[in-house]
TIDO-940780 format. One record per residue: x, z, y of N, C-alpha, C in turn; residue in one letter. Coordinates in steps of 0.1 Angstrom, whole numbers, plus 2048, in hexadecimal, padded with zeros to 3 digits. Example, Ala and Ser with C-alpha at 12.3 -4.5 7.8 and 13.67 -1.06 7.14 Angstrom:
% residues 2
88484E7C787B84E7D388484E7DFA 8808477EA8898477F588184F800S 
//
This chain:
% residues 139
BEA998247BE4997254BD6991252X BCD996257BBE99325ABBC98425DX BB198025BBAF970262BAA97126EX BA497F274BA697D285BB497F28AX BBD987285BC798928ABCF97C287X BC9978281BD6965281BD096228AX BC095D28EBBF953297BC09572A7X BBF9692A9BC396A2B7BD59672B6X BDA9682AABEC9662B0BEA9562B0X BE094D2ABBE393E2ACBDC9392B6X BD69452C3BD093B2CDBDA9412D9X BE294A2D5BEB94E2E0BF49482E4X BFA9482F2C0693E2F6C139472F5X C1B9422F7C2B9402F6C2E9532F8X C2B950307C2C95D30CC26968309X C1A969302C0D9702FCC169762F5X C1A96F2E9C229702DDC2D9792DCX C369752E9C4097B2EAC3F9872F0X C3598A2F9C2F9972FFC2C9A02F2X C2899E2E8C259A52DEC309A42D4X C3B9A42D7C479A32CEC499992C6X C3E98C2C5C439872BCC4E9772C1X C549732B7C619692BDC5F95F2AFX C649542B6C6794C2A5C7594F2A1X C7294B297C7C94C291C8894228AX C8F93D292C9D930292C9E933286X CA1928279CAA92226ECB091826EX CBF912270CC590C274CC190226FX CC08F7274CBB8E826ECC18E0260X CD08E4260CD68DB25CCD58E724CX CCF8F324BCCD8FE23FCC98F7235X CD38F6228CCE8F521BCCC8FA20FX CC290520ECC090A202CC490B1F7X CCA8FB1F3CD48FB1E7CE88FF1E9X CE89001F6CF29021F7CF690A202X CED913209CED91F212CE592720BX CE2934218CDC93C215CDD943223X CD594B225CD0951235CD395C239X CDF962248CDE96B244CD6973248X CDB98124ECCB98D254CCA98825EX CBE98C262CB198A26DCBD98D276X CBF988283CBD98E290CB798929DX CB79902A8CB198B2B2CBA9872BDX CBB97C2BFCC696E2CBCBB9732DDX CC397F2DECBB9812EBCBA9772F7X CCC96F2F9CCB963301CC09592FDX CBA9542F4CAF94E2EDC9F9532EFX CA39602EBC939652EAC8F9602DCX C969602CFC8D95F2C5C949642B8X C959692B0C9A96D2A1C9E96129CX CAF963295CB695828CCB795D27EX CB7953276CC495226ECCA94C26DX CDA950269CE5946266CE894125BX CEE93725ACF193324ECFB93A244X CFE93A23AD0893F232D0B937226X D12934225D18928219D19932207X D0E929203D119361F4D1B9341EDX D1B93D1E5D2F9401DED2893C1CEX D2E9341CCD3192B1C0D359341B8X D369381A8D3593A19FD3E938191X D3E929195D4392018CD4D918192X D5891218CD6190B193D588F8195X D648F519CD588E11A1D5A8DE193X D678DB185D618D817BD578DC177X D518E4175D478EF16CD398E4172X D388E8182D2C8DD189D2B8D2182X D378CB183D388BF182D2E8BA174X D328C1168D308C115DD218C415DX D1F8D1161D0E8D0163D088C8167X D098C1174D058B9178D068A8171X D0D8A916CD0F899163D0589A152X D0B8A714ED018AC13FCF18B0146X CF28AF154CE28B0156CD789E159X CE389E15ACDD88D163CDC886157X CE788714DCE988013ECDC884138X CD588F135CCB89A130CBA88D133X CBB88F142CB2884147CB4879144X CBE872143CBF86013DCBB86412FX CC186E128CBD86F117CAB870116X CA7879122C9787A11DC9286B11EX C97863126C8E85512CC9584C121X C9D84C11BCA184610FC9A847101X C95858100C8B8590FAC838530F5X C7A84C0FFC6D84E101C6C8390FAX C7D8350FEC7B8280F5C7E8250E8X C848340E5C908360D7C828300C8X C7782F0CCC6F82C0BFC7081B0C0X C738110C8C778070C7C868040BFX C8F80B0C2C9980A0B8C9A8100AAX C958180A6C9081C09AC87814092X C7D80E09BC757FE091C7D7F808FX C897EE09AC8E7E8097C9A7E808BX C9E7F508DCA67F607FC9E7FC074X C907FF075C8D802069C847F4061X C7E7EB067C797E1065C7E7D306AX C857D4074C8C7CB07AC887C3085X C797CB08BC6F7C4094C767C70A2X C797BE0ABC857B90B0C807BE0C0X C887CA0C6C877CD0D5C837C50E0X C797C90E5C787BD0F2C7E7BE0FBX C847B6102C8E7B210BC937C2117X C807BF11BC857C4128C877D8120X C867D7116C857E810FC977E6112X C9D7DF109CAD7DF107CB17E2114X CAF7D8121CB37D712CCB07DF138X CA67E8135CA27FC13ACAA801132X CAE80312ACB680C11FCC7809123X CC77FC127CD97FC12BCDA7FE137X CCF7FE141CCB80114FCCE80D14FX CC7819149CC9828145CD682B145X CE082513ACE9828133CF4828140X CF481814BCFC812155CFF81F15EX CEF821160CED830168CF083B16EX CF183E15ACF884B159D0884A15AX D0A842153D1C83E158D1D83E164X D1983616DD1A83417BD17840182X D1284D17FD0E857185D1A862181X D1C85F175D2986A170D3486517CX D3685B178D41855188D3D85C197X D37859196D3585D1A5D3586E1A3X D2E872199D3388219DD4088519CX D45882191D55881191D6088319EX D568781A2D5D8741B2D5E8801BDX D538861B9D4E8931C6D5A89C1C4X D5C8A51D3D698AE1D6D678BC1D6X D558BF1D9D518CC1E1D498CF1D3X D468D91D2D3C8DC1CDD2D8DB1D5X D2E8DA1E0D208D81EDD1F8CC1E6X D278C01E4D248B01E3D1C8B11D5X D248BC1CED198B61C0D118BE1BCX D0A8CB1C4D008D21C9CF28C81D0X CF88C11D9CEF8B81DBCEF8AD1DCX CF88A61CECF88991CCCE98961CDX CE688A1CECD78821CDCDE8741C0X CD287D1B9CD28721ABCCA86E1A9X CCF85C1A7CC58501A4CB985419EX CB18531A3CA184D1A0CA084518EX C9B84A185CA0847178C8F83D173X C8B83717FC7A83317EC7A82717EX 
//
């Protein structure tokens, strides 16, 4: 589309719009990406405007299989942030120069974490729940 042809459709009103066929277009609010998908276009004539509906996507894999991904992924992320202090434990056992506190007590922070997160996915029933679990903030 032209950049006059956007700004006469963005000074027109309601009815302008719709006089020239055009309508918005409804996506259900509560639509999640990770766990829908949309179906075809149509036009809600009682409305006056183009939908789509929701459609719940079809899984692949059984909830163990999730489950496991989702725990070996979140484990994956505690391992990289564990990393990043692993050359403090390696002095320490290679010279003996002694961890500082707050290093040890991030590191069993991490560790609590990830155990505490395996539980909780464990816990989940749907595959939607562990689609869109929300996992702890690792900062």
């Amino acid at each position: 589309m032209s950049l006059n042809k956007f700004i006469l459709i963005t000074f027109l009103s309601d009815n302008e719009l719709k006089e020239l066929g055009l309508f918005d277009l409804i996506i259900p609010a509560d639509f999640d990406e990770r766990i829908h998908d949309l179906g075809e276009i149509y036009f809600d004539s009682a409305s006056s405007v183009f939908k789509k509906d929701i459609v719940n996507k079809t899984w692949t894999k059984t909830i163990e299989q999730y489950k496991e991904q989702a725990i070996n992924n979140f484990n994956h992320r505690v391992g990289s942030e564990l990393d990043k202090s692993d050359w403090y434990i390696i002095r320490e056992m290679e010279n003996g120069t002694e961890v500082p506190s707050e290093i040890t007590s991030k590191r069993q922070t991490l560790r609590d974490t990830a155990n505490a997160t395996e539980i909780e996915i464990n816990e989940l029933i749907t595959i939607e729940e562990i689609i869109t679990f929300d996992y702890p903030n690792l900062d």
